[in-house]
C-alpha positions in Angstrom: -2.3 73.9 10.1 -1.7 76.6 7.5 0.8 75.2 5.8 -1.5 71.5 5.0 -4.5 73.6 5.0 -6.0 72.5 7.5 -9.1 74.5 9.2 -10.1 72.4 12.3 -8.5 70.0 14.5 -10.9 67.3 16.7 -10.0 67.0 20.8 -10.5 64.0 22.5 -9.7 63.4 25.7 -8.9 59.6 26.8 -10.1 56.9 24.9 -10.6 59.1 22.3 -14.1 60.5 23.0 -14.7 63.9 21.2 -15.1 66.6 23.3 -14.5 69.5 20.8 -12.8 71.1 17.8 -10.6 73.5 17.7 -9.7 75.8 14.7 -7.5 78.2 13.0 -8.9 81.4 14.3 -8.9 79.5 17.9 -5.4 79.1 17.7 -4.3 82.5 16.4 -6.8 84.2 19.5 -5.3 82.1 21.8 -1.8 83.3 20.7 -2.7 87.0 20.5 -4.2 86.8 23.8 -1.3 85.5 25.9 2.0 87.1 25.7 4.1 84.1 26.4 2.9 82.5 23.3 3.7 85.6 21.5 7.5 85.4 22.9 7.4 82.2 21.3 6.7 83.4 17.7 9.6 82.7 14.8 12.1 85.5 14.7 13.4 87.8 12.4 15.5 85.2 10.5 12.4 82.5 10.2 10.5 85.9 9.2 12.8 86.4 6.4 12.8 83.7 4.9 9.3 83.1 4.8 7.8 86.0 3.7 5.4 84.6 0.8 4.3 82.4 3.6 3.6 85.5 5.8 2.0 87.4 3.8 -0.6 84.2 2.9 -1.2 84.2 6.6 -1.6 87.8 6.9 -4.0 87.5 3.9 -6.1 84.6 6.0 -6.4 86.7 9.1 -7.7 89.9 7.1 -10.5 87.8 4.9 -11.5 85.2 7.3 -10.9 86.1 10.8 -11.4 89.8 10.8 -13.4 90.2 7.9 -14.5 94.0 7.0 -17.9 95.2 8.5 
């Protein structure tokens, strides 16, 4: 989603009848509230070599999800 900048996904269950969206800050909660998810995270090598990539994201979080008070 980050990558192609995209902010919010549709859901549809059978015969594709909308029954939500989800969106980026859904999707990052959901991984930081379930440790198996977080196990599943890119490791130090992905990490590497994706730092400007990182650090976007880590920009994103900071600005949009958990934006100052």
């Amino acid at each position: 989603m980050q990558l192609n900048k995209i902010r919010r996904l549709p859901v549809a269950k059978e015969g594709n009848i909308l029954v939500g969206i989800i969106t980026d800050k859904d999707v990052f909660r959901a991984i930081m509230e379930n440790q198996d998810l977080v196990a599943t995270l890119p490791n130090e090598e992905f990490i590497r070599g994706n730092k400007p990539l990182l650090s976007q994201l880590g920009e994103h979080m900071f600005t949009n999800i958990f934006p100052p008070h």
